[in-house]
C-alpha positions as CSV (number, residue, x, y, z in Angstrom):
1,X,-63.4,-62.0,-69.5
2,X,-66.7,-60.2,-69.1
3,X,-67.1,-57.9,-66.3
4,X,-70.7,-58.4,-66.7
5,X,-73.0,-61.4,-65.4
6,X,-76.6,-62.1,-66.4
7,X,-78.6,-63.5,-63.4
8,X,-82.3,-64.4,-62.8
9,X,-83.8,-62.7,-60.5
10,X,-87.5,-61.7,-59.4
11,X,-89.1,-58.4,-60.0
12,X,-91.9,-56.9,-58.0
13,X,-94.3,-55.4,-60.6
14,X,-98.0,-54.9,-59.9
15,X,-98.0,-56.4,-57.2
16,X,-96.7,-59.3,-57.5
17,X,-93.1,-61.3,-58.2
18,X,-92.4,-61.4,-61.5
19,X,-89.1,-63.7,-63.4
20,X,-87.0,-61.1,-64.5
21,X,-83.2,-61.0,-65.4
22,X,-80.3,-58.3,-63.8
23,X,-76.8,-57.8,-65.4
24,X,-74.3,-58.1,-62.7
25,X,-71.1,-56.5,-61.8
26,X,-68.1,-59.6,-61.6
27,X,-66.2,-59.5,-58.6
28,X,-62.8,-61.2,-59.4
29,X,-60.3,-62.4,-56.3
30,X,-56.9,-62.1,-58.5
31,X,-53.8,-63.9,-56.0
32,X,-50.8,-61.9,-56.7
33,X,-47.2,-64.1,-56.4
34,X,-44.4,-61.5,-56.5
35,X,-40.9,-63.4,-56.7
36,X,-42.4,-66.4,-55.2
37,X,-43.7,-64.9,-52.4
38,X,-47.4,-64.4,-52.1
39,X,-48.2,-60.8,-51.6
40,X,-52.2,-59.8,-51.4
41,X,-55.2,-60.5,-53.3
42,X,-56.7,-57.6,-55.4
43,X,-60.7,-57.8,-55.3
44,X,-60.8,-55.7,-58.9
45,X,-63.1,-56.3,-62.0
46,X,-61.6,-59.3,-64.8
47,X,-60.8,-56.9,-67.5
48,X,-57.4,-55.6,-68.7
49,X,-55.8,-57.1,-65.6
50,X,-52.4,-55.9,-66.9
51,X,-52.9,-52.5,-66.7
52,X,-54.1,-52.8,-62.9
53,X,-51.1,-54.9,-62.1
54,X,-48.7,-52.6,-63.3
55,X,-50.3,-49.7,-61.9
56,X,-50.3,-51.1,-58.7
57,X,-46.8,-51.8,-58.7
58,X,-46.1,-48.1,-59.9
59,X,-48.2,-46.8,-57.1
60,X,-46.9,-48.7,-54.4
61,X,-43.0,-47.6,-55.6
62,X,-41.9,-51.1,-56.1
63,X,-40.8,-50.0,-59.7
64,X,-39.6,-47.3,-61.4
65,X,-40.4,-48.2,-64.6
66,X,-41.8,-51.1,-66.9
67,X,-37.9,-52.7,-67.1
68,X,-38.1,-53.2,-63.8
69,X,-40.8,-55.8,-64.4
70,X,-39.1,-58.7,-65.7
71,X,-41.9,-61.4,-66.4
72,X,-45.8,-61.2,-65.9
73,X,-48.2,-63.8,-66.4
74,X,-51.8,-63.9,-65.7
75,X,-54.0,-67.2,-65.5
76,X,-57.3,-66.1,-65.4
77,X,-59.1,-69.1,-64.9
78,X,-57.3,-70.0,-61.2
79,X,-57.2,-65.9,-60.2
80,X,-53.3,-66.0,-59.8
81,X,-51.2,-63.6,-61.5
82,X,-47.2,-64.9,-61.3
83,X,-44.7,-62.0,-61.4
84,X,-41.0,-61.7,-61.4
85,X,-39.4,-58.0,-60.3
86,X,-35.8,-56.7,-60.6
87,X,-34.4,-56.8,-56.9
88,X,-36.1,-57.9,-53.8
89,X,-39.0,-56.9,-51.9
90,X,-38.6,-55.3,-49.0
91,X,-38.6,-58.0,-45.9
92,X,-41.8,-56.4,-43.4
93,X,-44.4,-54.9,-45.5
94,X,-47.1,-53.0,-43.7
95,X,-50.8,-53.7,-45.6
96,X,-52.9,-51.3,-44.5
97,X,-56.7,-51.6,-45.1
98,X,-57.9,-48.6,-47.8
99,X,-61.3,-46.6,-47.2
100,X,-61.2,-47.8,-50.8
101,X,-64.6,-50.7,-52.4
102,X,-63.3,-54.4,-51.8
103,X,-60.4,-55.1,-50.1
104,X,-58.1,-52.3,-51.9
105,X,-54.4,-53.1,-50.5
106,X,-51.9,-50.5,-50.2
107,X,-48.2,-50.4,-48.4
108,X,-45.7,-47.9,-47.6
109,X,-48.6,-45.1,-48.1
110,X,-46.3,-41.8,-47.4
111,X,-47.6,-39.8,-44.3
112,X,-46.9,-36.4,-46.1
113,X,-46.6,-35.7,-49.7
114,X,-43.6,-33.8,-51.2
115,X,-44.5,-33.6,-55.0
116,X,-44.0,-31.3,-57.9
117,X,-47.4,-30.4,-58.2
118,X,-47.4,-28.4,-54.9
119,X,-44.6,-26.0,-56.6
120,X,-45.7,-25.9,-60.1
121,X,-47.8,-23.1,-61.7
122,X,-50.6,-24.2,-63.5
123,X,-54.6,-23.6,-63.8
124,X,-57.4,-25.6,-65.0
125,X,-60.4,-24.4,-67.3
126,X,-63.3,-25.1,-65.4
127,X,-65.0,-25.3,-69.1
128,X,-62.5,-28.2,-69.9
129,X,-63.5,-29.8,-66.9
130,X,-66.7,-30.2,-67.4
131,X,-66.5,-31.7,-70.3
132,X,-64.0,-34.3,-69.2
133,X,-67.2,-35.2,-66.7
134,X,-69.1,-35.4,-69.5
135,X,-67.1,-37.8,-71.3
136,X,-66.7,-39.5,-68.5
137,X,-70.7,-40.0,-68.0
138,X,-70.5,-41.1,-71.3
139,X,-68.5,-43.8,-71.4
140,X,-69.2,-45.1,-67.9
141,X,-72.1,-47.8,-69.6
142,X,-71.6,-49.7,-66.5
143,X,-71.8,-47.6,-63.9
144,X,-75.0,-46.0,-65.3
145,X,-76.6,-49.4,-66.3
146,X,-76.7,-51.2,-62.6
147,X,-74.4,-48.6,-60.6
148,X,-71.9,-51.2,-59.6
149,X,-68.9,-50.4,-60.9
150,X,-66.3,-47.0,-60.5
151,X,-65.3,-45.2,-63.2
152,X,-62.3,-42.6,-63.8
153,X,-60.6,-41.0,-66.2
154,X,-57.4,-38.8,-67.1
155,X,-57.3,-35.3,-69.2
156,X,-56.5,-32.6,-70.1
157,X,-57.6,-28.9,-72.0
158,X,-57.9,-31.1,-75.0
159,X,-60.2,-33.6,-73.5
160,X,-60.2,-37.0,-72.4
161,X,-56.9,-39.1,-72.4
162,X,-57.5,-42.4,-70.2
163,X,-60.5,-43.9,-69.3
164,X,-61.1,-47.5,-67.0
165,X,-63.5,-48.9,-64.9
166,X,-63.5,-51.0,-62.0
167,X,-65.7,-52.1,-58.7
168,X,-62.8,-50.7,-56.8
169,X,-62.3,-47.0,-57.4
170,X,-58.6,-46.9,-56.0
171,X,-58.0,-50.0,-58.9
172,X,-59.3,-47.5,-61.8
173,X,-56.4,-45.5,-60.8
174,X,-54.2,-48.2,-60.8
175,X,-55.3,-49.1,-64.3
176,X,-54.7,-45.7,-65.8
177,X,-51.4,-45.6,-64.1
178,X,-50.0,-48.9,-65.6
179,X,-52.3,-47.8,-69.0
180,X,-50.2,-44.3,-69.3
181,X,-47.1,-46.4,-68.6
182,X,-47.6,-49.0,-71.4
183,X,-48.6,-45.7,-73.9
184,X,-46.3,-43.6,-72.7
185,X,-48.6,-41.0,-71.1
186,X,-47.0,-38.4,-69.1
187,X,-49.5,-37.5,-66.3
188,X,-48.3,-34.4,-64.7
189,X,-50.5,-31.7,-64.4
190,X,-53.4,-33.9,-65.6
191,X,-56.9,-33.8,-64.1
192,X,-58.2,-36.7,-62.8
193,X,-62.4,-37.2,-62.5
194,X,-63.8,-40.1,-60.5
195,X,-67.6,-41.3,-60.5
196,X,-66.7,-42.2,-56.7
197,X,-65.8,-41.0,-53.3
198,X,-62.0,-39.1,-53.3
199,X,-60.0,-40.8,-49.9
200,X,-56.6,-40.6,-48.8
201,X,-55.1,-43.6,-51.3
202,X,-56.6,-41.9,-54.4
203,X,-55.1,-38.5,-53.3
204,X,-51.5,-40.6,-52.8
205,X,-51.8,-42.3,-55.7
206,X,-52.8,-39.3,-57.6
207,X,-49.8,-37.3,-56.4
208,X,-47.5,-39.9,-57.4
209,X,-48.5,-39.6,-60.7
210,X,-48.2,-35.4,-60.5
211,X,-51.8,-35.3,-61.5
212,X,-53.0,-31.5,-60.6
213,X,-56.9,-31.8,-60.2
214,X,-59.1,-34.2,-58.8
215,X,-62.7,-33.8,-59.2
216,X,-65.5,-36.2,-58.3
217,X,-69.4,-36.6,-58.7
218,X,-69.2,-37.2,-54.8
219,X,-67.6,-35.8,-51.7
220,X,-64.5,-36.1,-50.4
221,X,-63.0,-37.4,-47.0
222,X,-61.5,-34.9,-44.6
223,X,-58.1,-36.6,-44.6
224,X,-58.6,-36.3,-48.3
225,X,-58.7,-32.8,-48.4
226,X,-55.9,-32.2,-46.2
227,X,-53.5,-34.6,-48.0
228,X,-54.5,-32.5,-51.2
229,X,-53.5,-29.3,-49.6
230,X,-49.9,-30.5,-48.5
231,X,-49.2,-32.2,-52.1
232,X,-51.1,-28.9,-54.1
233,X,-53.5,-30.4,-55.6
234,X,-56.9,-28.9,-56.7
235,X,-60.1,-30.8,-55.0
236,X,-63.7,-30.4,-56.3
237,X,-66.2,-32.4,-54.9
238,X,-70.3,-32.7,-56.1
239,X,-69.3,-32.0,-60.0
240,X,-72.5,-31.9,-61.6
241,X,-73.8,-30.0,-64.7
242,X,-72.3,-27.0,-63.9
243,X,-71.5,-26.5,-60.3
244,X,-69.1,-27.7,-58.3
245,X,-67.3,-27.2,-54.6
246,X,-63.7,-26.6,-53.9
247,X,-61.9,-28.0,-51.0
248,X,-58.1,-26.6,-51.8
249,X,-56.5,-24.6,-54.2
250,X,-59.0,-22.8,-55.8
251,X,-56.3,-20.0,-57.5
252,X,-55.6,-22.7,-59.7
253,X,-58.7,-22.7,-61.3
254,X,-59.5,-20.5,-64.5
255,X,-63.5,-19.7,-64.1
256,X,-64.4,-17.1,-67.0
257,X,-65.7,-14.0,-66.1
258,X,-67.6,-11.1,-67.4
259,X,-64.4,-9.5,-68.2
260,X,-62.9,-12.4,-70.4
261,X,-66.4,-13.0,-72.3
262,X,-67.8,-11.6,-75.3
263,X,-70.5,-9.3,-74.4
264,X,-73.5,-8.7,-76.4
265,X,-73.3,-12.1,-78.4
266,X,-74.6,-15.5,-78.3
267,X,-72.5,-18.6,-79.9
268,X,-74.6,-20.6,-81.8
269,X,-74.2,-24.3,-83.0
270,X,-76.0,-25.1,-85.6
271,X,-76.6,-28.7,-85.6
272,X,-79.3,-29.8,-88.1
273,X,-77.6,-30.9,-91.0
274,X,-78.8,-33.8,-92.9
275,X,-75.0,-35.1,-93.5
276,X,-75.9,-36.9,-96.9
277,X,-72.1,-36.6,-97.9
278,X,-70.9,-38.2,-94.5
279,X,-73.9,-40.9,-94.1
280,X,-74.1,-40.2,-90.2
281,X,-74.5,-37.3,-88.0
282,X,-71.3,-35.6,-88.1
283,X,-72.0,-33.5,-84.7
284,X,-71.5,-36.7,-83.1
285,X,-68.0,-38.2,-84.5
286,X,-65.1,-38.9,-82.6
287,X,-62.5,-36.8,-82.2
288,X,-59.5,-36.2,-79.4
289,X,-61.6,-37.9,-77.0
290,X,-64.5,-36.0,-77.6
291,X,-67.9,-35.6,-80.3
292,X,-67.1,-32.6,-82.4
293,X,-69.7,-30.9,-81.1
294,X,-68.1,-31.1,-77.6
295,X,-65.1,-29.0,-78.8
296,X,-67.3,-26.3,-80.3
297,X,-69.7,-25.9,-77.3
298,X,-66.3,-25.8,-75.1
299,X,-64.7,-23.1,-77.0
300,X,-67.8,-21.2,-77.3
301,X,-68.4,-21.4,-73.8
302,X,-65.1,-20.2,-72.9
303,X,-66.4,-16.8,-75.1
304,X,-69.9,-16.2,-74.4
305,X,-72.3,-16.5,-72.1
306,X,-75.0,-18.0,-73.8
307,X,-74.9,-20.6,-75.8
308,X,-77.8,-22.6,-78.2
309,X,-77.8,-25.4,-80.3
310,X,-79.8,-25.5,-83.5
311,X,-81.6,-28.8,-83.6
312,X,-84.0,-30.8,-84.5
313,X,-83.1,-33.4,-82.9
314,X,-82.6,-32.2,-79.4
315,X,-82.2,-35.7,-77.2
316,X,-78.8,-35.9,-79.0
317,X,-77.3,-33.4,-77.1
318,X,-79.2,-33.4,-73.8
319,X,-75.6,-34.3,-71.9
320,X,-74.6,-30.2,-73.0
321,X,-75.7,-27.7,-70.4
322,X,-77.1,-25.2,-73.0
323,X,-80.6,-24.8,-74.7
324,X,-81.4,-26.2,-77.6
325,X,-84.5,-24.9,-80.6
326,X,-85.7,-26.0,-83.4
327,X,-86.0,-24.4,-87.0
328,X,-89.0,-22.2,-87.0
329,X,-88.5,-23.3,-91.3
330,X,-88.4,-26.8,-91.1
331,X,-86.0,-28.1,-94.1
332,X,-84.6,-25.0,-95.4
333,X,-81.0,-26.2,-94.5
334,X,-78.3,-24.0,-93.2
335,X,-80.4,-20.5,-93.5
336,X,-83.0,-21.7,-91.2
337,X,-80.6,-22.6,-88.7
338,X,-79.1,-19.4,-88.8
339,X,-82.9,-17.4,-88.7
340,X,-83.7,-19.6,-85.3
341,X,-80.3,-18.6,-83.8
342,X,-81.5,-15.7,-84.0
343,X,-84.9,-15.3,-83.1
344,X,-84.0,-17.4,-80.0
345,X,-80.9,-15.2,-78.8
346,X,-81.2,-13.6,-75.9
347,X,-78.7,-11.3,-77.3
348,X,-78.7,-8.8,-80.7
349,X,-76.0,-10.4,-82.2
350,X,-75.0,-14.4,-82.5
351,X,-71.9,-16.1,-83.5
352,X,-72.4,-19.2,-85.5
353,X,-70.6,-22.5,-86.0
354,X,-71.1,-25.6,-87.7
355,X,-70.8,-28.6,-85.9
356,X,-68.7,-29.7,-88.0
357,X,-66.0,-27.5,-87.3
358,X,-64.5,-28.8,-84.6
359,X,-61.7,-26.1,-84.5
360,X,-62.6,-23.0,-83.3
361,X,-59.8,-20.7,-82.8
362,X,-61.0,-18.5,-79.9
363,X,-58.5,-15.5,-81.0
364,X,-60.3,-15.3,-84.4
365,X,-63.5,-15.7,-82.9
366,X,-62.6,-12.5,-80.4
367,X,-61.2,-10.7,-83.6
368,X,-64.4,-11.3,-85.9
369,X,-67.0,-10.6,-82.6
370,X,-64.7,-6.6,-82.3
371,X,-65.8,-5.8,-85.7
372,X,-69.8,-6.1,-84.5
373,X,-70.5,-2.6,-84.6
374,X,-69.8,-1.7,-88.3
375,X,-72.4,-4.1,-90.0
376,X,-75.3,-6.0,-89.7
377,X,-73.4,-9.4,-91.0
378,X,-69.5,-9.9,-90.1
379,X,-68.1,-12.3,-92.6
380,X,-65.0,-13.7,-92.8
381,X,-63.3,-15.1,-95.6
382,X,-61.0,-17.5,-96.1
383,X,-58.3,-18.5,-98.5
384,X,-60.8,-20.9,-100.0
385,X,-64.0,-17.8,-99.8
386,X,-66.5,-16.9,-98.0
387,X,-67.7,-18.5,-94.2
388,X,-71.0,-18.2,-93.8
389,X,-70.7,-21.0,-91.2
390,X,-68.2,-19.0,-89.2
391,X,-69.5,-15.5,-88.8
392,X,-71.3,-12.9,-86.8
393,X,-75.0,-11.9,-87.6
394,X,-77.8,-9.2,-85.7
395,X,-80.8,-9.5,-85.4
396,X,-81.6,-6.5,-88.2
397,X,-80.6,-9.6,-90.6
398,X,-84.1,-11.3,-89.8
399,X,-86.4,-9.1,-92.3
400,X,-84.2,-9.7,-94.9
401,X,-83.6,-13.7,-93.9
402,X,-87.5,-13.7,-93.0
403,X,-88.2,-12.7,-96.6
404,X,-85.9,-14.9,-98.8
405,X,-87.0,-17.6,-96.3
406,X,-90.8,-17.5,-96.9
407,X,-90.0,-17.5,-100.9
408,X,-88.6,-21.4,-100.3
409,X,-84.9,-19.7,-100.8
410,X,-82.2,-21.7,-99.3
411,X,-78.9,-20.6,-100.0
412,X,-77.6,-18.8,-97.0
413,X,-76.3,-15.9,-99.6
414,X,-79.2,-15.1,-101.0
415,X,-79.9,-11.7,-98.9
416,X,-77.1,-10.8,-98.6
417,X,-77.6,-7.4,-100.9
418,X,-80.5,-6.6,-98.6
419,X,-78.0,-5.7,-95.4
420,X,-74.8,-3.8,-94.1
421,X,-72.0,-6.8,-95.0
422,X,-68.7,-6.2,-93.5
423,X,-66.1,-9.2,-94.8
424,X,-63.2,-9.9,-93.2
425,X,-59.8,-10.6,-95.1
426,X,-58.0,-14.0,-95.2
427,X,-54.9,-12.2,-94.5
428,X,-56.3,-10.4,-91.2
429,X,-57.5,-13.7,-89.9
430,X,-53.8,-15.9,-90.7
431,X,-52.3,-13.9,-89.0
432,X,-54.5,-15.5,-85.9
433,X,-55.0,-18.4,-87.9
434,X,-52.1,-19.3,-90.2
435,X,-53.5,-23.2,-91.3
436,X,-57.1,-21.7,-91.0
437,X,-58.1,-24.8,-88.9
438,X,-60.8,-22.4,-87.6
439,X,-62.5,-22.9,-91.0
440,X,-62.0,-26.4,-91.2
441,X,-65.3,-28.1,-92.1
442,X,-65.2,-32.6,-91.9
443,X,-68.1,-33.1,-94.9
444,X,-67.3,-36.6,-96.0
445,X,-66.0,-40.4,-95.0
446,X,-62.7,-39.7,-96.5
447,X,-62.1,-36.3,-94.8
448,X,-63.0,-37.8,-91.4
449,X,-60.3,-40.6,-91.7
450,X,-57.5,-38.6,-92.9
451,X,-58.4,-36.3,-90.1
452,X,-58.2,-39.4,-87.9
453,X,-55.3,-40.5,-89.2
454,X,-53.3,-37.0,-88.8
455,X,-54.1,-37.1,-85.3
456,X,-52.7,-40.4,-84.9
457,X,-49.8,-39.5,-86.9
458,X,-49.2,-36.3,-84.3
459,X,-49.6,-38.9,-81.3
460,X,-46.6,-40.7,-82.6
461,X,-44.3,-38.1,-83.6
462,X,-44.9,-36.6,-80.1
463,X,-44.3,-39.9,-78.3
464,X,-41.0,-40.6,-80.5
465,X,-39.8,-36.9,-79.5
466,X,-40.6,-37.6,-76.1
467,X,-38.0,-40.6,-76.4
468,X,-35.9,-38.7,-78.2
469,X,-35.6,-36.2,-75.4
């Protein structure tokens, strides 16, 4: 069922009313019958109604896991969803009345909190979690179109790992809950990001699932933030761009500092290609949850602390907090890319990646960057030559660039015997690097799938350990 209506409406334009039309979020009444007995009615959005059901269950402790949920059956055309659960309910059940959108239902909501997360030691990239905000804003086409309708979503250093939507906030979480269940998710230590307001049932459900970090484009409540104090969890409120406030536990979060970054360089992402091979813009494929140019931009980010993307296409990217410029030589490929890096560095030196190399290997990065002193170009080679796309250049490379550039030369080599070249050797670099993934370029249709399809592969053999174990 669609969660989104048409309507007519009227539209004051110049003055005057004109006959217009509005998408409009659904808001569905589903009657939920638990072992004959009827229970509550969840006001949610008509979509995926079986992961909200079983992550409601989950959150409310009425099951342990999906055995214990014997029968389900959803008629979506009378709003009543029929379910049969191992053992009985318990006799008085308490509803209490969420701060949640709707008429969000919740029983049995624990006073205090007594979770793992308080005693476990982890931190959270504050790089990472900005770009699970981003892929958030991304894929919340709803909430951006007519603003009626929550969104959330589940990651981790990797990127995004659940996504739903929902006009109740509190029944997003739900839905990832029963989602993770049915895939076989394990959520502790996950951050959570919300488009909406972070109250006490999100922070309960949330702990429930061990999730580590909440963040949200809004503000939380007061009881919010105490609860997430008592169950130690990490609260950020006002998440936008790249700012953010912290209402408890903020030792858990990793913010890089001058110390940890690269001084003296800029990363640079060049992103101009014409991607003949691939037939689309490779920058922009899919991969872990994220574009490929997401994971470069948050690994380089990690390292330095500027950051440009070479573009001519600029709008493509405007979601990445970083500045974008053009080729000063328009359609001299690669070369050109690397010349306006340059000139529009802040800093003497740049480091440059393709987008198309999704796996930037910070250690090799670091290891390449040391060696900045002894030439004007550090390049590394690999075991299948040399990566141009993957090395450091200063700015006493522009003469020589400059020169071959104004002759109509493109090749990225071609003046190279005009400056100090210092190459680094494959075996230096596996020792950082052993599969060289840090070289690893996706140039056609077939490449991109078998990549694909290695990442699903790697899904499954971890969720077949996992049952192993």
């Amino acid at each position: 069922m669609d969660t989104k209506l048409s309507r007519s409406i009227y539209r004051l334009k110049s003055g005057t009313l004109q006959p217009a039309r509005r998408t409009i979020v659904e808001e569905y009444p589903l009657r939920l019958r638990v072992n004959g007995r009827e229970l509550a009615t969840l006001i949610c959005s008509p979509h995926q109604l079986n992961f909200l059901l079983v992550g409601f269950f989950r959150l409310q402790g009425f099951v342990e896991s999906l055995d214990d949920i014997q029968t389900l059956g959803i008629c979506q055309d009378f709003g009543l969803a029929e379910v049969r659960l191992k053992g009985e309910l318990p006799r008085q059940l308490l509803p209490t009345l969420t701060s949640g959108c709707g008429t969000g239902i919740s029983y049995n909501l624990p006073q205090t909190l007594l979770t793992a997360v308080a005693s476990k030691q982890q931190s959270f990239s504050s790089n990472s979690l900005f770009l699970l905000m981003r892929q958030l804003c991304r894929q919340a086409e709803l909430y951006r179109n007519h603003g009626g309708i929550h969104s959330a979503a589940i990651g981790d250093e990797g990127g995004m790992l659940l996504y739903a939507e929902d006009i109740g906030r509190h029944n997003t979480l739900d839905r990832l809950a029963g989602e993770a269940w049915f895939k076989q998710i394990d959520l502790t230590g996950k951050m959570l990001v919300t488009s909406g307001r972070v109250s006490t049932e999100m922070v309960a459900k949330a702990a429930r699932l061990g999730i580590g970090l909440i963040a949200s484009r809004t503000s939380p409540t007061d009881k919010a933030i105490e609860l997430c104090k008592q169950a130690g969890i990490t609260l950020i409120g006002y998440l936008r761009g790249e700012s953010f406030e912290v209402y408890s536990h903020p030792k858990k979060l990793r913010i890089p500092n001058q110390n940890e970054r690269i001084l003296g360089v800029t990363g640079v992402i060049l992103a101009g290609g014409e991607s003949r091979r691939m037939g689309s813009d490779k920058s922009l494929l899919p991969i872990q949850g994220a574009r490929f140019i997401d994971h470069v931009y948050a690994r380089l980010a990690d390292l330095f602390d500027e950051v440009i993307i070479v573009t001519n296409a600029p709008d493509l990217y405007s979601d990445i907090p970083c500045r974008k410029v053009s080729d000063i030589y328009r359609g001299q490929g690669a070369l050109a890319g690397i010349h306006a890096g340059l000139m529009h560095a802040r800093q003497k030196q740049i480091f440059v990646v393709a987008c198309d190399m999704p796996f930037v290997t910070q250690d090799v990065v670091r290891e390449i960057c040391a060696a900045a002193e002894q030439g004007d170009l550090v390049l590394p080679i690999s075991s299948s030559g040399h990566e141009p796309l993957h090395a450091l250049y200063a700015k006493t490379c522009l003469p020589a660039m400059e020169q071959v550039l104004a002759t109509g030369k493109k090749r990225i080599t071609s003046f190279f015997d005009q400056v100090r070249v210092v190459e680094f050797p494959s075996e230096r670099l596996q020792q950082l690097d052993p599969q060289e993934q840090s070289f690893r370029n996706i140039n056609t249709p077939e490449e991109y799938f078998q990549l694909r399809g290695a990442e699903k592969s790697a899904i499954v053999r971890k969720l077949h350990k996992k049952q192993q174990a």
